[in-house]
ROPADO-210147 format. One record per residue (C-alpha): residue in three letters; z, y, x. Coordinates in steps of 0.5 Angstrom, whole numbers, plus 2048, in hexadecimal, padded with zeros to 3 digits. Example, Ala and Ser with C-alpha at 12.3 -4.5 7.8 and 13.67 -1.06 7.14 Angstrom:
BEGIN
ALA8107F7819;SER80E7FE81B;
This chain:
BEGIN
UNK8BC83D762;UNK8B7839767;UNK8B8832768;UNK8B582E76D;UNK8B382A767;UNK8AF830765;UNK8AC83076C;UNK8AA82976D;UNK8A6829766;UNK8A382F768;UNK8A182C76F;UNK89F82676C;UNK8A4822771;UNK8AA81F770;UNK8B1822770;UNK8B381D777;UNK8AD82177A;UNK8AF828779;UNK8B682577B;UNK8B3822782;UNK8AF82A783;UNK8B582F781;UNK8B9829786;UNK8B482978B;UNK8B682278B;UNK8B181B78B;UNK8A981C78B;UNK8A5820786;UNK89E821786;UNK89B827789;UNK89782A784;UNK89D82777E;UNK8A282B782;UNK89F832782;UNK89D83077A;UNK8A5830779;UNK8A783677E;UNK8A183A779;UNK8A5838773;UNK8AC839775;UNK8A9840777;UNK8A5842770;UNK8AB83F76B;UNK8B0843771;UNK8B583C771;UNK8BC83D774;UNK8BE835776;UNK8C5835775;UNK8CA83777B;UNK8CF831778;UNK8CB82B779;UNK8C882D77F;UNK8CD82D783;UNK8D1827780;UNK8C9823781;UNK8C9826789;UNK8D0827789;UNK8CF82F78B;UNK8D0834787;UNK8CC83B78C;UNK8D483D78C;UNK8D983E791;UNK8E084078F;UNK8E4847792;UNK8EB846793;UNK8F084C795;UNK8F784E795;UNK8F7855793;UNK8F185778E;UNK8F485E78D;UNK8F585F795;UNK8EE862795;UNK8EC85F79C;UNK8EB859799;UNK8E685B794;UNK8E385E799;UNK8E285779C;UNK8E0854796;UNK8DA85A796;UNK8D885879D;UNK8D885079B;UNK8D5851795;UNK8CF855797;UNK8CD85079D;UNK8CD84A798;UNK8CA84C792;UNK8C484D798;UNK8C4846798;UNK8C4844791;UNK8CC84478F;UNK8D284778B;UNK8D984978C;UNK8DF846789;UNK8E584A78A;UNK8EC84778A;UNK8F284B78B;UNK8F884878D;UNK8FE84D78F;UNK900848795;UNK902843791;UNK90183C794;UNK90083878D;UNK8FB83D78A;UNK8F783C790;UNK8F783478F;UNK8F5835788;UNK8EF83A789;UNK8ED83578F;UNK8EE82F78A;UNK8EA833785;UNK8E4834789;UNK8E382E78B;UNK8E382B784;UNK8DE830782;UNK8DA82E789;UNK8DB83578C;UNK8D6835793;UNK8DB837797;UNK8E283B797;UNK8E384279C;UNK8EB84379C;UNK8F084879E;UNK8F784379F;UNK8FD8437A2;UNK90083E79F;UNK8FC8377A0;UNK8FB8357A6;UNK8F68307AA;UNK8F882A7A7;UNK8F782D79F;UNK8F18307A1;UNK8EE82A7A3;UNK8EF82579D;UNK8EA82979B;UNK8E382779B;UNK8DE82E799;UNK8DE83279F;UNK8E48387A0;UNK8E383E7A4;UNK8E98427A6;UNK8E98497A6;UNK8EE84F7A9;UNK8F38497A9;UNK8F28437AE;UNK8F783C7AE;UNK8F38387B3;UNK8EE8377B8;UNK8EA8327B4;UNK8EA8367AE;UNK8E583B7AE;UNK8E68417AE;UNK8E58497AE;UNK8EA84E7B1;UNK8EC8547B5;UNK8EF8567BB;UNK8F58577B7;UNK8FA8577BE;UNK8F585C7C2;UNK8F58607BB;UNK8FD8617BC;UNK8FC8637C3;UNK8F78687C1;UNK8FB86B7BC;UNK90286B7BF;UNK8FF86E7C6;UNK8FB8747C1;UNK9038767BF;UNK9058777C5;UNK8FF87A7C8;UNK90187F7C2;UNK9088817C5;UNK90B87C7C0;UNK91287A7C4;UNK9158767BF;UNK9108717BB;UNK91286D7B5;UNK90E8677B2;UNK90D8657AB;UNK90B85D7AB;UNK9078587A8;UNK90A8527A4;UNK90D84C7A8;UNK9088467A9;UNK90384B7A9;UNK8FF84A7B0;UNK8FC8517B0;UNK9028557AE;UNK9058517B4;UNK8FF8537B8;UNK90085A7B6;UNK90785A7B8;UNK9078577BF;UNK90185C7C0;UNK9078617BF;UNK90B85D7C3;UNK90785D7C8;UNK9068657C9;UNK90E8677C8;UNK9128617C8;UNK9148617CF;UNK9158697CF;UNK91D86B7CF;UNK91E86E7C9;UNK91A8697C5;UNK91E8667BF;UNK91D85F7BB;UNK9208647B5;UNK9198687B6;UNK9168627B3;UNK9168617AB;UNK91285C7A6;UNK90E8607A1;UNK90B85A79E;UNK90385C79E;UNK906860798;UNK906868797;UNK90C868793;UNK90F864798;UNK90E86779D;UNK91086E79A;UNK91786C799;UNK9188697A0;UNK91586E7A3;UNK91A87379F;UNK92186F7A1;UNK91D86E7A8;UNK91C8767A9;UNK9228787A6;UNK9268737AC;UNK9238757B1;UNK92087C7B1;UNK91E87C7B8;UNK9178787B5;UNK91187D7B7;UNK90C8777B7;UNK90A8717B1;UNK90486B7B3;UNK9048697AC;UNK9018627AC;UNK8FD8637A7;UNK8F98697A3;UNK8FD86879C;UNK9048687A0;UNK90186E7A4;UNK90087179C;UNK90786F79B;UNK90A8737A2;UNK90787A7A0;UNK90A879799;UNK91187879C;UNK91087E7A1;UNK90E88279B;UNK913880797;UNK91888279D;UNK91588879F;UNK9138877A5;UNK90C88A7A8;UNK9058857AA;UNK9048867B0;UNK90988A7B2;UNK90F8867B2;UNK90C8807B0;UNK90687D7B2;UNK9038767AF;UNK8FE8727B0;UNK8FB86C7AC;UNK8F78657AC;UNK8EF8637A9;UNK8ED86A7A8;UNK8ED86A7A0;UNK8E987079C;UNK8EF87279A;UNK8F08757A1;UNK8EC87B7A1;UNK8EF87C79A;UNK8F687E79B;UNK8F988579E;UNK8FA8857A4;UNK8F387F7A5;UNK8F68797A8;UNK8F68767AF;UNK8F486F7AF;UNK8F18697B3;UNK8EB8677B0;UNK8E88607AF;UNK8E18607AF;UNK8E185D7A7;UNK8DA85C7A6;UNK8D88587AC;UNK8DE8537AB;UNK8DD8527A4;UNK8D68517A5;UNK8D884C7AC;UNK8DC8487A7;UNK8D68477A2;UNK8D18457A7;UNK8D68407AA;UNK8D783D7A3;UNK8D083D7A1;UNK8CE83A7A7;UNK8D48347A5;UNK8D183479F;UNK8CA8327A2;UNK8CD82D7A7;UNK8CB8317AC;UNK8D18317B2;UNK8D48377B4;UNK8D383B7BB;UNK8DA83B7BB;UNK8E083B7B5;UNK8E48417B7;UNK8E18487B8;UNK8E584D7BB;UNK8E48557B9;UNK8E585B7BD;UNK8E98617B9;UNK8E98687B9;UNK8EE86E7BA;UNK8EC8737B4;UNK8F087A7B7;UNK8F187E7B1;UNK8F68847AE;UNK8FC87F7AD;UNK8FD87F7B5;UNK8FA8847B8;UNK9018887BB;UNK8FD88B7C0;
């Protein structure tokens, strides 16, 4: 294996000079530079990523922090990030937390020993002050905690409005809404959208509304108990695609026909959607863009470069398909 000894006997230079070349750190002759990027390139020398980072303390990494690595809309994120910054030279770290605060704290720790670049998150659970000990830029993503802290993210209430009024516009009269986990902002961004469609409408009912936990399995036996309660439910806005699996499996489980006498829709737009009998409904997140967003945003931190503004806002979409098609 190539050392950078075995570079600078070959240069004829000394090992402090190839360092200050692979470094771009300190002058170098001109003529002595090329020599040395000449060897480098015959003898194939690799410098070692470890040292480098601890000499410039950068490391060309930044770290991936996701709640829920087998909800697939996140490693469609993950694609969408990694795809822009390997443009510009840097790799992914993928962490995956399962919503726990200590978890997260711990990988954020981590990277910052290892001199991680800069950290993009999907968090519910620290807030603005812990997000700010940090001294690595941070970016948020699907999950915004604060003003200042930058973040990516969708029009999560519009995109409950959109859904909600796509079941009534369907013929549904009595629409039910399987919830997100508390405390998390877009799930109670998605509910108030429902909110704001029925919640005024005399049979509306707050016993309509369950928590699936952003969790198929879940969200299949509440929606059982919720169905076999109230079966004058025609209509299901599931907050997310995985909890909209888990309501079609129930109505399976309790014979009852999609859409006929039960229409569903989802949230993100996940793959899975068009897999499923009767395809799904959901409101569609532009991933790859918010993704990308998020990574161009870190970047420019990590350059030192200001932002434009530290909150970006994208606009959703209703994907109509068999799940909720009554008419």
């Amino acid at each position: 294996m190539t050392t950078i000894r075995d570079v600078a006997k070959k240069a004829n230079v000394s090992v402090a000079t190839v360092s200050r070349v692979l470094n771009e750190n300190g002058y170098v002759n001109e003529d002595t530079r090329k020599r040395v990027q000449e060897v480098i390139q015959e003898l194939n020398y690799k410098p070692n990523a470890v040292a480098r980072s601890l000499f410039k303390k950068e490391s060309k990494t930044i770290g991936f922090i996701v709640p829920d690595i087998t909800n697939p809309f996140f490693p469609a994120l993950v694609r969408s990030v990694e795809d822009y910054i390997n443009q510009k030279g840097f790799t992914i770290i993928l962490s995956n937390s399962d919503e726990n605060p200590e978890k997260e704290k711990h990988y954020l720790d981590i990277m910052k020993q290892k001199y991680v670049d800069g950290v993009i998150m999907v968090t519910n659970t620290l807030d603005h002050e812990q997000i700010s000990t940090y001294s690595m830029p941070i970016v948020l993503l699907d999950r915004p905690i604060h003003a200042d802290v930058p973040s990516v993210f969708v029009d999560n209430r519009l995109g409950g409005r959109l859904a909600t009024e796509h079941l009534l516009k369907q013929g549904c009269q009595r629409i039910a809404h399987i919830k997100g986990p508390e405390k998390v902002i877009n799930a109670d961004d998605r509910y108030q959208g429902y909110l704001d469609v029925v919640g005024k409408l005399p049979w509306f009912s707050k016993q309509y509304i369950v928590s699936g936990n952003y969790d198929k399995n879940t969200a299949m036996e509440v929606t059982k108990k919720l169905l076999q309660n109230h079966p004058e439910i025609d209509g299901i806005f599931a907050g997310n695609d995985m909890m909209a699996l888990g309501v079609l499996k129930a109505a399976e489980q309790l014979g009852i026909k999609v859409p006929e006498q039960l229409a569903i829709i989802g949230f993100d737009d996940i793959d899975l959607t068009e897999m499923t009998s009767p395809e799904l409904s959901s409101v569609a997140q532009p991933v790859y863009e918010v993704g990308k967003k998020a990574a161009e945003m870190l970047i420019h931190l990590i350059e030192g470069k200001n932002l434009e503004k530290k909150q970006y806002i994208f606009d959703v979409e209703l994907m109509e398909r068999k799940s909720s098609k009554r008419l």
